[in-house]
C-alpha positions in Angstrom: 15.5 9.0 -19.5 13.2 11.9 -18.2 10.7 10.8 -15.6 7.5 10.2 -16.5 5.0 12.8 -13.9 1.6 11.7 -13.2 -0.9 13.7 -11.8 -4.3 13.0 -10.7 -7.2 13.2 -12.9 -9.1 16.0 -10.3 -6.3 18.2 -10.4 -7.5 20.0 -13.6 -10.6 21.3 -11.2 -7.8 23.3 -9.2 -6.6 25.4 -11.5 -3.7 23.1 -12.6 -1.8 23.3 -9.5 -1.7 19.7 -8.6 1.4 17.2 -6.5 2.8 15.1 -8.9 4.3 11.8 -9.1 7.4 9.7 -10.7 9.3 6.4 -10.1 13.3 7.2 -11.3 15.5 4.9 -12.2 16.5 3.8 -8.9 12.9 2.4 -8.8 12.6 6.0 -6.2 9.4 7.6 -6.1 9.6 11.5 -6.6 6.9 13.5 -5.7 6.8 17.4 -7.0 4.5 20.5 -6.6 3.5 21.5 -10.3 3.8 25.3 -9.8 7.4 24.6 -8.5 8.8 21.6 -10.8 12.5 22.0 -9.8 11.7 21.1 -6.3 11.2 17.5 -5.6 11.0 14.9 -2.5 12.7 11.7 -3.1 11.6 8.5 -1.2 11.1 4.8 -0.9 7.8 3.0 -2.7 7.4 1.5 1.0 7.8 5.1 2.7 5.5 6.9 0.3 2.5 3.5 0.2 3.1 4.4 4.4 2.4 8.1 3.9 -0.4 7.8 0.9 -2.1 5.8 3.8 -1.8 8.3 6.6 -3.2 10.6 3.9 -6.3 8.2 3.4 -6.8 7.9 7.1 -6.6 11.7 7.8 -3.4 11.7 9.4 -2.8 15.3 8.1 -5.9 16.6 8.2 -4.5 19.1 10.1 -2.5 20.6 7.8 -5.1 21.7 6.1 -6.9 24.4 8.6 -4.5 26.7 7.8 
């Protein structure tokens, strides 16, 4: 079965580029970068609830001053 993406509802305000989200059928979450949909990150559901709350607490921030 193909993976099901999700992508957040604000990402239409971008332009369509958006990160997008699936659970596999190992019960992994993959995480891809619509403008490049044959690349994808593969993780735990515990590693990425651990990252998605680095995100909320401005962990990476950082990143973003580029």
């Amino acid at each position: 079965m193909s993976p099901q993406w999700q992508k957040s509802t604000s990402s239409s305000q971008d332009g369509g580029n958006s990160v997008e989200v699936s659970v596999n059928d190992q019960g992994l979450i993959e995480v891809r970068e619509s403008a490049s949909p044959d690349s994808t990150i593969v993780t735990t559901p515990l590693k990425f609830a651990l990252w998605i709350e680095g995100v909320k607490r401005g962990e990476f921030d950082h990143f973003g001053d580029a």
